[in-house]
Kinemage of the C-alpha trace (Angstrom):
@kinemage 1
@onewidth
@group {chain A} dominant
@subgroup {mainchain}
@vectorlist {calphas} color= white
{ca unk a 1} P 174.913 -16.352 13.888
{ca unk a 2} L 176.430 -18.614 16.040
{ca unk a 3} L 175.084 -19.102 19.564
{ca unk a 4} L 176.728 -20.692 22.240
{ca unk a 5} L 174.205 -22.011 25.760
{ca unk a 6} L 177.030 -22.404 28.146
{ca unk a 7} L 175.027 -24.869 30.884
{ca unk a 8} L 173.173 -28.313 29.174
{ca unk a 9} L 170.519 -28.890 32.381
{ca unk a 10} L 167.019 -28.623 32.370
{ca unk a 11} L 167.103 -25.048 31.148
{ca unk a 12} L 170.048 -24.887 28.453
{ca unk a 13} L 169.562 -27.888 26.951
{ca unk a 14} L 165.764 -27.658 25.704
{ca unk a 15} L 167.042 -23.846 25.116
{ca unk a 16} L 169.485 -25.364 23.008
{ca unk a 17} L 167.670 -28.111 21.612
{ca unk a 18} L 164.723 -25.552 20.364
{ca unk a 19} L 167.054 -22.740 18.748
{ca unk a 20} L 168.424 -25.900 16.959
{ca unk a 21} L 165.346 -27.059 15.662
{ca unk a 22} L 163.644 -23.818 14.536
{ca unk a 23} L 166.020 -21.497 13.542
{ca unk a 24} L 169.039 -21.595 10.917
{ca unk a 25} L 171.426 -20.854 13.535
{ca unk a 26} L 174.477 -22.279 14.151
{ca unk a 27} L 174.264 -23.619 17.878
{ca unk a 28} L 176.519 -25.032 20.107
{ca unk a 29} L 175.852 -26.593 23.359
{ca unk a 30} L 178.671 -26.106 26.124
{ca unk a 31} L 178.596 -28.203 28.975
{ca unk a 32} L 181.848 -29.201 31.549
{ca unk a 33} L 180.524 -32.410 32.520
{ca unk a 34} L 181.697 -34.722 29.814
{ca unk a 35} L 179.439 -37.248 30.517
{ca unk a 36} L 176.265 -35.325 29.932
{ca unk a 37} L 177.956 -34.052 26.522
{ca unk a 38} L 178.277 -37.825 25.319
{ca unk a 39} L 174.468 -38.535 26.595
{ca unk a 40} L 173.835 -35.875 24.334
{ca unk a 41} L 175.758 -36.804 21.125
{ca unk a 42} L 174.374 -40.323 21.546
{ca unk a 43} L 171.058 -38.454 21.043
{ca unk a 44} L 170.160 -39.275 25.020
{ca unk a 45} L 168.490 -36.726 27.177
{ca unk a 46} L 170.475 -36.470 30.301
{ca unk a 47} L 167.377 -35.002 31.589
{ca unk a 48} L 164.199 -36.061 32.673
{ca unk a 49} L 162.492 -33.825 29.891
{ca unk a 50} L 159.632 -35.226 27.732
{ca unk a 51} L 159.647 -32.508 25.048
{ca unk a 52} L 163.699 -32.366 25.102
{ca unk a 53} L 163.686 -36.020 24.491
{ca unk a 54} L 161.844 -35.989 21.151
{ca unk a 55} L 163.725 -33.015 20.256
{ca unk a 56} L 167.065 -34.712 20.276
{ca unk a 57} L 165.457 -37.814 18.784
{ca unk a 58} L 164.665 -35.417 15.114
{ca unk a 59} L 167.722 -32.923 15.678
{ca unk a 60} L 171.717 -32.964 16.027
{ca unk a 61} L 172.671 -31.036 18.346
{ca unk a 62} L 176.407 -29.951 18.434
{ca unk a 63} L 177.809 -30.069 21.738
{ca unk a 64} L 181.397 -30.011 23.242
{ca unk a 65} L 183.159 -29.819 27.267
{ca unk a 66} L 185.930 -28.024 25.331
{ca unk a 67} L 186.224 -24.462 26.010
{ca unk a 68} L 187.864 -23.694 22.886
{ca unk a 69} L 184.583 -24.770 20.975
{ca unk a 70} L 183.012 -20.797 22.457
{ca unk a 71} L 185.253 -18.977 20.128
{ca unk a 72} L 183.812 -17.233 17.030
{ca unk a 73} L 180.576 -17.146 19.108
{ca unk a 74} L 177.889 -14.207 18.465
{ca unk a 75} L 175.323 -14.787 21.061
{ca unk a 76} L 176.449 -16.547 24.808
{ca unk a 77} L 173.254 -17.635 26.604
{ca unk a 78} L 174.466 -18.538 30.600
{ca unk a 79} L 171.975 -21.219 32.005
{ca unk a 80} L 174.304 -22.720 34.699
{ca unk a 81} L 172.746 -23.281 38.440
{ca unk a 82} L 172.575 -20.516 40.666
{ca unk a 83} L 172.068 -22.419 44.106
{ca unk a 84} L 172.583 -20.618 47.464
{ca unk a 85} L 174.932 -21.787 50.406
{ca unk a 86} L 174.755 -23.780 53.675
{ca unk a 87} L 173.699 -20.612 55.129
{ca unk a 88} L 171.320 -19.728 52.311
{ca unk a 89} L 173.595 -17.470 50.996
{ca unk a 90} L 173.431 -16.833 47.229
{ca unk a 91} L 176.192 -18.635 45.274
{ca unk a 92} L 176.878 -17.218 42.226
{ca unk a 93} L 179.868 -18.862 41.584
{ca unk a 94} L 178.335 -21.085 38.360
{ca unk a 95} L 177.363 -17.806 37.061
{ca unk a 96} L 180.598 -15.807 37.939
{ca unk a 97} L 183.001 -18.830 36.055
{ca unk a 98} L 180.537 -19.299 32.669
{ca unk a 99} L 180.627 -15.174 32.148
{ca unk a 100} L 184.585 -15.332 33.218
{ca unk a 101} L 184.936 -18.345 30.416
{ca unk a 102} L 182.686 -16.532 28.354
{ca unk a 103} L 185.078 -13.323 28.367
{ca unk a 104} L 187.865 -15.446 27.104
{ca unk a 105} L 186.088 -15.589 23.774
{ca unk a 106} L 184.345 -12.250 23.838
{ca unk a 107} L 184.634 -10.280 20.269
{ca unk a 108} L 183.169 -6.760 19.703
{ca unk a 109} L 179.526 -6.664 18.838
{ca unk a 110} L 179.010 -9.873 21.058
{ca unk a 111} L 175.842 -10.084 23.102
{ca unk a 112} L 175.867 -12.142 26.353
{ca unk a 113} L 172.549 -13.317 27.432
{ca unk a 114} L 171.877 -14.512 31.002
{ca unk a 115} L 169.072 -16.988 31.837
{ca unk a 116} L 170.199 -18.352 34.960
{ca unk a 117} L 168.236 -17.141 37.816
{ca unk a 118} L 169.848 -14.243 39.689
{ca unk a 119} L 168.801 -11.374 42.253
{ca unk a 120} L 168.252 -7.515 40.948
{ca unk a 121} L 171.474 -5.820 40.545
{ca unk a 122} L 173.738 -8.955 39.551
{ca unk a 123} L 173.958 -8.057 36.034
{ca unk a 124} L 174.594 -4.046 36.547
{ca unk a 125} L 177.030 -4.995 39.899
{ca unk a 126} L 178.720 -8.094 39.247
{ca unk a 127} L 178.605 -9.209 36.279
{ca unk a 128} L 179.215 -5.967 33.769
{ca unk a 129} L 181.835 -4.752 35.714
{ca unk a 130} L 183.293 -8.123 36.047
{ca unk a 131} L 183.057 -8.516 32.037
{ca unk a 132} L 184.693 -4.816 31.316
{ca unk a 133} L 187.744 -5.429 33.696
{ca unk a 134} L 188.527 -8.907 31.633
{ca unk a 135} L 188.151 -7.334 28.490
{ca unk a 136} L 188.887 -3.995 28.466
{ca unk a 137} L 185.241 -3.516 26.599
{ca unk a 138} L 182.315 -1.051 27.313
{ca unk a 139} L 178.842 -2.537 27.801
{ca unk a 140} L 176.541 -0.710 26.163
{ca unk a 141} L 178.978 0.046 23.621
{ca unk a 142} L 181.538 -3.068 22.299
{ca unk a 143} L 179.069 -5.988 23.526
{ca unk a 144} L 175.502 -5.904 24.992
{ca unk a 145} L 174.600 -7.848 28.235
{ca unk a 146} L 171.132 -9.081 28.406
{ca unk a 147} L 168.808 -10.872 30.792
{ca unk a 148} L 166.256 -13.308 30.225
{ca unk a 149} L 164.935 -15.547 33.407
{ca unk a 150} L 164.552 -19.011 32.610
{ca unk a 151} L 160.752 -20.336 32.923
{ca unk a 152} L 161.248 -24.101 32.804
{ca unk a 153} L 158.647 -26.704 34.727
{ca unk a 154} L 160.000 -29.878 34.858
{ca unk a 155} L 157.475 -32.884 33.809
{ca unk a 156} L 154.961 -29.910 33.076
{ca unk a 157} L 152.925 -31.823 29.564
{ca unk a 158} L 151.512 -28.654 28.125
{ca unk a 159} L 154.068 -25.937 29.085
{ca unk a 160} L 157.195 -25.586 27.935
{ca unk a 161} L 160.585 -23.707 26.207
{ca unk a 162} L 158.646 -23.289 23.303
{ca unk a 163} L 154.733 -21.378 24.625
{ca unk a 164} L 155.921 -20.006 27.773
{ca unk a 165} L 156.152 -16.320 27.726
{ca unk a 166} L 159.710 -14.305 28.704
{ca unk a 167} L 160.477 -11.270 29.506
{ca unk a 168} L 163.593 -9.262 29.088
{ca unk a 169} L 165.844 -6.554 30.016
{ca unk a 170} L 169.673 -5.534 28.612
{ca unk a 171} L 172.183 -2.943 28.445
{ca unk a 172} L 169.909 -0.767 26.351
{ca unk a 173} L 166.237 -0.625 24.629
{ca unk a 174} L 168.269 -1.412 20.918
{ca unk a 175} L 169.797 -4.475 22.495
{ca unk a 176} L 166.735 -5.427 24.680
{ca unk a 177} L 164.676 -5.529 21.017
{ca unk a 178} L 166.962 -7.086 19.569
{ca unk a 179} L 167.680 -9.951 21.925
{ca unk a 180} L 163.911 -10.375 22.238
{ca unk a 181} L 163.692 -10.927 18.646
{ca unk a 182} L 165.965 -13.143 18.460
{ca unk a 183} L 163.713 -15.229 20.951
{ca unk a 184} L 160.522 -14.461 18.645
{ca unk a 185} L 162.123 -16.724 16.504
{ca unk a 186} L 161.846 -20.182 18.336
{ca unk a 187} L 159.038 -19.187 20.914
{ca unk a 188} L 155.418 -18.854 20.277
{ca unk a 189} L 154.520 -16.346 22.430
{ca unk a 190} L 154.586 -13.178 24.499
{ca unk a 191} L 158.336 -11.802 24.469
{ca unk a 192} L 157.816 -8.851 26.821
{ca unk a 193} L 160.606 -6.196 26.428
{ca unk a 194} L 161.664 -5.008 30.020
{ca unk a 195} L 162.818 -0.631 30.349
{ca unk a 196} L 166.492 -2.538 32.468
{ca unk a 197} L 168.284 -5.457 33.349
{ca unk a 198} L 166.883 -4.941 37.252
{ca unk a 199} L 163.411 -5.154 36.446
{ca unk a 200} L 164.006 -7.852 34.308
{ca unk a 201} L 165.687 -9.842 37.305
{ca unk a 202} L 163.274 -8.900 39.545
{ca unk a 203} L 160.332 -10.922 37.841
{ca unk a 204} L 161.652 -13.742 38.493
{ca unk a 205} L 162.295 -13.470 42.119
{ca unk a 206} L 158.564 -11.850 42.717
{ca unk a 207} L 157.377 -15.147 40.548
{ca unk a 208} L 159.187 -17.735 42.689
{ca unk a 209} L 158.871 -15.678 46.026
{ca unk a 210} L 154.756 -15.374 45.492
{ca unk a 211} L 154.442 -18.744 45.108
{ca unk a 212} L 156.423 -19.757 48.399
{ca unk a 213} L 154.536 -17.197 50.287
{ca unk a 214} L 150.963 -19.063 49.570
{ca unk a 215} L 152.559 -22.109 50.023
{ca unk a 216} L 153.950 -21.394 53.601
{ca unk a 217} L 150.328 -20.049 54.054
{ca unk a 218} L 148.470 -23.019 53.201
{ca unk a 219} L 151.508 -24.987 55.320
{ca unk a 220} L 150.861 -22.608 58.171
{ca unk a 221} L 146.615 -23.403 57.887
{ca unk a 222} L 147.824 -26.907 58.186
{ca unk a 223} L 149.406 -26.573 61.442
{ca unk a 224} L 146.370 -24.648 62.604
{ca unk a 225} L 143.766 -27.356 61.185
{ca unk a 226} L 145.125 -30.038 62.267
{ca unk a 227} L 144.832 -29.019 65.818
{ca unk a 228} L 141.138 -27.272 65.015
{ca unk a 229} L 140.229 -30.856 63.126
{ca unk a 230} L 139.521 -29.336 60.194
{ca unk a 231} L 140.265 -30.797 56.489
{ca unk a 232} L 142.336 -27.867 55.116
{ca unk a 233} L 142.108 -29.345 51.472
{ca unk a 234} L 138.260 -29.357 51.652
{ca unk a 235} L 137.908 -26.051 52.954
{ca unk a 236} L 140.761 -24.691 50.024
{ca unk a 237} L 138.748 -26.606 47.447
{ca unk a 238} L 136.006 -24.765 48.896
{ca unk a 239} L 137.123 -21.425 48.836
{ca unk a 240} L 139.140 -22.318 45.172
{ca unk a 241} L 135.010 -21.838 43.806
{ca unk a 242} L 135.022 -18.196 43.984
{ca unk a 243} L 135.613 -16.847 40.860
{ca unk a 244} L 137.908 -14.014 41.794
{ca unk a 245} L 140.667 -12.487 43.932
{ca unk a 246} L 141.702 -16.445 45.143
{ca unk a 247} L 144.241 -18.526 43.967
{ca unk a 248} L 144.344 -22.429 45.101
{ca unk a 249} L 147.835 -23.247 46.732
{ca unk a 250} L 147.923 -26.737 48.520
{ca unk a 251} L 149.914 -27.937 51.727
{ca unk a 252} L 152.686 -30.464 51.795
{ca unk a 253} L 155.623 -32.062 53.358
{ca unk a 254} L 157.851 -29.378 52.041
{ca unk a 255} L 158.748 -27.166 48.839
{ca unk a 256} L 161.345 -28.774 46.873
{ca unk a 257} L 163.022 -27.765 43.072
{ca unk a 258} L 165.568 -25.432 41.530
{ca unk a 259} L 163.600 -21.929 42.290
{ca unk a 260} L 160.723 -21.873 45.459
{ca unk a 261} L 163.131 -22.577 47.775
{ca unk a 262} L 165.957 -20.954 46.643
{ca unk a 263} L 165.056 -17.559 44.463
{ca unk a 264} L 163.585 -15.950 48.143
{ca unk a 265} L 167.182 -15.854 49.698
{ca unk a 266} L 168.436 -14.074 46.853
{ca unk a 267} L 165.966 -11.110 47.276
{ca unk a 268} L 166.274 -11.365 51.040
{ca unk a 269} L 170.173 -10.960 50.709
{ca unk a 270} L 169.880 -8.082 48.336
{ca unk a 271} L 167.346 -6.255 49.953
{ca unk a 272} L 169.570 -6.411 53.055
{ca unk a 273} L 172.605 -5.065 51.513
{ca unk a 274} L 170.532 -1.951 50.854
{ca unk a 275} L 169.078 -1.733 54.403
{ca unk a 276} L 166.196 -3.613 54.110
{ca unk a 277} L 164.659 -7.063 56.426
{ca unk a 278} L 162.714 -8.963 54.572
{ca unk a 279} L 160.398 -10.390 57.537
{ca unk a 280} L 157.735 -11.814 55.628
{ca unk a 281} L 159.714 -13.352 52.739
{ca unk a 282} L 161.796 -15.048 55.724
{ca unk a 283} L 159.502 -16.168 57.670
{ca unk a 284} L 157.806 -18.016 54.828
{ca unk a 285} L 160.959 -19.777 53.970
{ca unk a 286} L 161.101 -20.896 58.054
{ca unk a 287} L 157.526 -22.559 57.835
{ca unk a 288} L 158.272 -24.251 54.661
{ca unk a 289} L 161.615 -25.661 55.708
{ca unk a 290} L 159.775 -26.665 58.641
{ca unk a 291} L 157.294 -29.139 57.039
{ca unk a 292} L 160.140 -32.114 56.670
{ca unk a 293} L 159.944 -32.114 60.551
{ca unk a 294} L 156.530 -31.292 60.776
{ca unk a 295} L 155.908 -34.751 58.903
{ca unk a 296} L 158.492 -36.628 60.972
{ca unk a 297} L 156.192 -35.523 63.698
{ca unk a 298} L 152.847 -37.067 62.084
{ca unk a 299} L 154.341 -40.135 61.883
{ca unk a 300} L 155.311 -39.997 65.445
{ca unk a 301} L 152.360 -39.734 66.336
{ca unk a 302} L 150.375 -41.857 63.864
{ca unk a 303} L 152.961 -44.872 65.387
{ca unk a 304} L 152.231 -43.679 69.028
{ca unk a 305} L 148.555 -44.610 68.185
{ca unk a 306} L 150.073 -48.332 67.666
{ca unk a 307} L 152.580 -48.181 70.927
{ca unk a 308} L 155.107 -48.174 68.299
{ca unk a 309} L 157.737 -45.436 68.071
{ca unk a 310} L 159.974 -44.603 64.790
{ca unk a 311} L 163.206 -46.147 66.597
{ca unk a 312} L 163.275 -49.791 64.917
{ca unk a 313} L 160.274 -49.416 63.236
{ca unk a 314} L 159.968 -50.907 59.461
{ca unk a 315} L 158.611 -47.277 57.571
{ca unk a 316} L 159.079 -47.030 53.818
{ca unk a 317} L 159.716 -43.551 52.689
{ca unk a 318} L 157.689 -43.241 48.371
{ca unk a 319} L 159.553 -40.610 46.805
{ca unk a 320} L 162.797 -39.042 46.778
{ca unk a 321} L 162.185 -36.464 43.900
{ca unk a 322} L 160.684 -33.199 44.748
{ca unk a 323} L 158.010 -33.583 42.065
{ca unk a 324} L 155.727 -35.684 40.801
{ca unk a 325} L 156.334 -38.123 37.949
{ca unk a 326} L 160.487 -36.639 37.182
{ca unk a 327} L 163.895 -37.712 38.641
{ca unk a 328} L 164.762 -34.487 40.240
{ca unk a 329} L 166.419 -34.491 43.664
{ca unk a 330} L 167.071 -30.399 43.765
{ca unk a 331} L 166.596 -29.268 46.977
{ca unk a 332} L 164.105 -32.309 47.764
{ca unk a 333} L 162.014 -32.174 51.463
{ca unk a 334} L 162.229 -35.978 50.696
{ca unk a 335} L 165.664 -36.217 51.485
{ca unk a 336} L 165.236 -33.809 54.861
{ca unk a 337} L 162.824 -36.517 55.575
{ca unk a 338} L 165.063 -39.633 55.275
{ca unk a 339} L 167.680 -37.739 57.139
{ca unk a 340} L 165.271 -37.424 59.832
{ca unk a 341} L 164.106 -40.813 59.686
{ca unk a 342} L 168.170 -42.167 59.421
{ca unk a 343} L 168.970 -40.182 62.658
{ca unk a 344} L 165.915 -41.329 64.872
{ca unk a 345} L 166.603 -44.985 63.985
{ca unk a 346} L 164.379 -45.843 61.696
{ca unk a 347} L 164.573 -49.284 59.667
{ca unk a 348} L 163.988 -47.147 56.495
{ca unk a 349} L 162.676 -48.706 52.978
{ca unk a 350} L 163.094 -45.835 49.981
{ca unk a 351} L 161.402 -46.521 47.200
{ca unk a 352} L 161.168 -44.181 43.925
{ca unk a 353} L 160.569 -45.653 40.596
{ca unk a 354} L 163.155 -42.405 39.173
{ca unk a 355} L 165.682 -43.244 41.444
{ca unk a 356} L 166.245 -47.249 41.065
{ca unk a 357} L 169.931 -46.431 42.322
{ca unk a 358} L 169.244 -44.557 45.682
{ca unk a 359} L 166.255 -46.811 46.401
{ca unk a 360} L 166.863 -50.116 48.600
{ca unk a 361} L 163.714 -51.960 47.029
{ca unk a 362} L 163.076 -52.676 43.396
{ca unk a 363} L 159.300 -52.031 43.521
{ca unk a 364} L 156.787 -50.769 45.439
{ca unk a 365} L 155.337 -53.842 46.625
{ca unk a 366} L 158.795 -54.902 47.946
{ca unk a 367} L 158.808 -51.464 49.731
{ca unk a 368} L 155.607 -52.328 51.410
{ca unk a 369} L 156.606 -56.002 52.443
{ca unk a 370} L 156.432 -55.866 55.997
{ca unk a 371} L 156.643 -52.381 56.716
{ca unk a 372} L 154.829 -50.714 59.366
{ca unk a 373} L 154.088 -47.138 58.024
{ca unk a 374} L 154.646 -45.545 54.782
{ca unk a 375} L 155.077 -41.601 54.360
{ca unk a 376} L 154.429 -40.817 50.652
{ca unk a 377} L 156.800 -37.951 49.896
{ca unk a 378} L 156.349 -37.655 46.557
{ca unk a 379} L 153.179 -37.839 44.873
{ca unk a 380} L 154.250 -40.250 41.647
{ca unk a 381} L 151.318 -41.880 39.593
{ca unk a 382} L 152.436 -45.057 41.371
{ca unk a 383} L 151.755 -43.999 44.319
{ca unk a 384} L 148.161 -42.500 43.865
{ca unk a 385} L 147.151 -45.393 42.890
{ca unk a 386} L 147.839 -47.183 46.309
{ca unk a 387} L 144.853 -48.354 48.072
{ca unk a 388} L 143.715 -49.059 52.164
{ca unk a 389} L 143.652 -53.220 50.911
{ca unk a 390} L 146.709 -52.939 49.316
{ca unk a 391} L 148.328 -51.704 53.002
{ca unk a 392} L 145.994 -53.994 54.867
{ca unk a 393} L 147.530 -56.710 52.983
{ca unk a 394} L 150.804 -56.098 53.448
{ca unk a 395} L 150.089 -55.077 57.191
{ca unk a 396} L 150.346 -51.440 57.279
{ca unk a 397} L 149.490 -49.811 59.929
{ca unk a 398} L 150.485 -46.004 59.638
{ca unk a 399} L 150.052 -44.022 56.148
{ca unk a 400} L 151.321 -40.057 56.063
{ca unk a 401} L 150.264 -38.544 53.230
{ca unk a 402} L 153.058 -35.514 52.662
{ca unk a 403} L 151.087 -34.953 49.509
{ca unk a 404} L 147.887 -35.609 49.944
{ca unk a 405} L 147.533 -38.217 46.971
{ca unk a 406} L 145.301 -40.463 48.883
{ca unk a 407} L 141.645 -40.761 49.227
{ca unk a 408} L 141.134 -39.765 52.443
{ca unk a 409} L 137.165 -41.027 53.240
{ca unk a 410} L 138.570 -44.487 51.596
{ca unk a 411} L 140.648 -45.292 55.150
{ca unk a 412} L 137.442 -44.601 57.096
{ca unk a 413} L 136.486 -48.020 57.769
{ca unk a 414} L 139.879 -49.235 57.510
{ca unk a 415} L 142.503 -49.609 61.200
{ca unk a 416} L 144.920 -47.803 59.098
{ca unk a 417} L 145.627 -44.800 60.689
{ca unk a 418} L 146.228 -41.922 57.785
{ca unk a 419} L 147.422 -38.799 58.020
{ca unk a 420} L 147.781 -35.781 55.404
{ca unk a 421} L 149.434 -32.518 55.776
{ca unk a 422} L 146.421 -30.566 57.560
{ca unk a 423} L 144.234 -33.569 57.004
């Protein structure tokens, strides 16, 4: 067959990459920007991918920015962005165009598949009824619309497009087994066959939206701790013993990436168009958001100790990724935090090793020259590794930990003032 992944990011293009490598199907990889499609051809990830990497390195992967390149296709597989708004509104305009482009190609028999992340009811509500009045076809009955959320994990060494388990949902059980199969051919692992296309959206969301509820928790205790003077990562490690009914989740300067902070707002928006407030789910998006600030704040404060305020002050912001150890700037607390920083006057050093090009300093000693405080945003290997002498020497005076990298009992007998999140 021949399969076309319309989207070449950090989910379509491993996607790609691994139904090139382990099946005999003929795949094409569709992508608008042009430049990523020449990264590609040149063997290149455009990604910051380990396993993608080495796949391109042993495979050739076909891929083409011209539209006319979909036609004859069997299988589409949609793994373009689905970001939300200014107002945290859901955007599904990547997902609208690539099923509108896809429909300009669409033969009887065709299957589209859907990986991008999207809220219950998109597929039945938009996106059938948008495919049936461009084609004239019946789902169900002249092509088969399936979904499969995407489970990617940027920089993540042991899990990855080809052991992480999927589940998924389409227009029937026929086309749900056989879209899962085709899956079982590439992936070594649980392919769980969903009874609809909503359920099968709906683990996604739940995924994404459990994990930002225990996060805003922990964020929450951190608050709290901080005023009680309690170490809120000791007491988690702590608790993080038992050997049941608790799962670890750690406080920082803010939730960052392509899902957390996003897939919440499209179940919140949903829910509402059927009548439903979704307190909880938005008031754990409103602490997390709040943690940029929140860290603005300890460093306030940690300069206050100092009479120093962040107006003129030398502070060099580590980290503008939202993740450890990958160049990933989606929906970064980093960059809330240099905002922040910008507007209150700050003489701001940024320094991250991924991001040479939006960094003012070549290295992280040169972003310690001189500077007054430091607030570690992002918790690269390079940054672990900093020490109180290596700050002493440089005469730093402030540290904020928004990641909690640092070993905190090493400051003790140092006049470095250091601050975590609920440290």
């Amino acid at each position: 067959m021949k399969i076309s992944v319309l989207g070449l990011g950090y989910v379509g293009l491993p996607l790609a990459a691994a139904i090139t490598k382990l099946t005999n199907h003929n795949v094409l990889g569709y992508d608008i920007d042009s430049s990523k499609v020449e990264s590609i051809k040149q063997g290149v990830s455009p990604i910051d991918d380990e396993q993608c990497g080495k796949d391109l390195k042993e495979i050739t992967l076909n891929v083409s920015n011209e539209s006319s390149s979909l036609s004859e296709t069997d299988i589409f597989i949609v793994c373009v962005p689905t970001p939300v708004l200014d107002d945290y509104m859901p955007d599904l305009t990547p997902v609208i165009g690539a099923v509108t482009e896809v429909c300009n190609h669409l033969q009887k028999g065709n299957v589209i598949i859907v990986e991008s992340t999207i809220n219950p009811g998109v597929c039945d509500e938009v996106l059938i009824p948008l495919v049936e009045e461009k084609t004239g076809m019946k789902a169900g009955v002249d092509f088969d619309l399936a979904h499969c959320p995407e489970r990617i994990n940027p920089g993540d060494t042991k899990w990855n497009v080809y052991n992480i388990p999927r589940n998924i949902g389409s227009t029937s059980d026929e086309a749900t087994t056989r879209t899962a199969n085709l899956y079982r051919e590439f992936i070594d692992a649980e392919i769980n066959e969903m009874p609809s296309l909503k359920t099968a959206e709906a683990t996604k969301i739940i995924e994404n939206t459990f994990r930002d509820i225990n996060i805003a928790f922990v964020n929450e205790l951190a608050k709290s701790f901080d005023v009680l003077d309690i170490d809120l990562k000791t007491v988690i490690d702590a608790a993080a013993n038992k050997p049941f009914a608790f799962m670890p989740h750690y406080p920082s300067c803010g939730v960052g990436g392509h899902c957390i902070p996003v897939d919440p707002y499209y179940l919140i928006e949903r829910a509402k168009q059927s009548g439903f407030d979704h307190k909880f789910l938005k008031l754990a998006r409103e602490i997390n958001n709040s943690m940029p600030a929140y860290t603005v704040g300890l460093l306030a404060d940690g300069l206050n100790e100092f009479s120093k305020s962040i107006k003129g002050t030398k502070i060099a912001l580590l980290g503008l990724s939202y993740k450890a150890n990958v160049g990933d700037l989606r929906q970064s607390p980093s960059l809330v935090i240099q905002k922040e920083l910008e507007e209150k006057g700050a003489d701001l050093i940024i320094y991250d090793p991924h991001f040479l090009g939006r960094s003012n300093v070549n290295s992280l000693d040169d972003a310690l020259e001189g500077a007054t405080a430091i607030v570690i945003a992002t918790d690269h290997n390079e940054f672990k590794a900093i020490t109180p002498e290596m700050l002493q020497a440089k005469g730093v005076k402030v540290v904020i930990d928004g990641k909690n990298c640092l070993d905190k009992a090493s400051f003790d007998d140092s006049d470095i003032a250091y601050k975590g999140i609920g440290r």
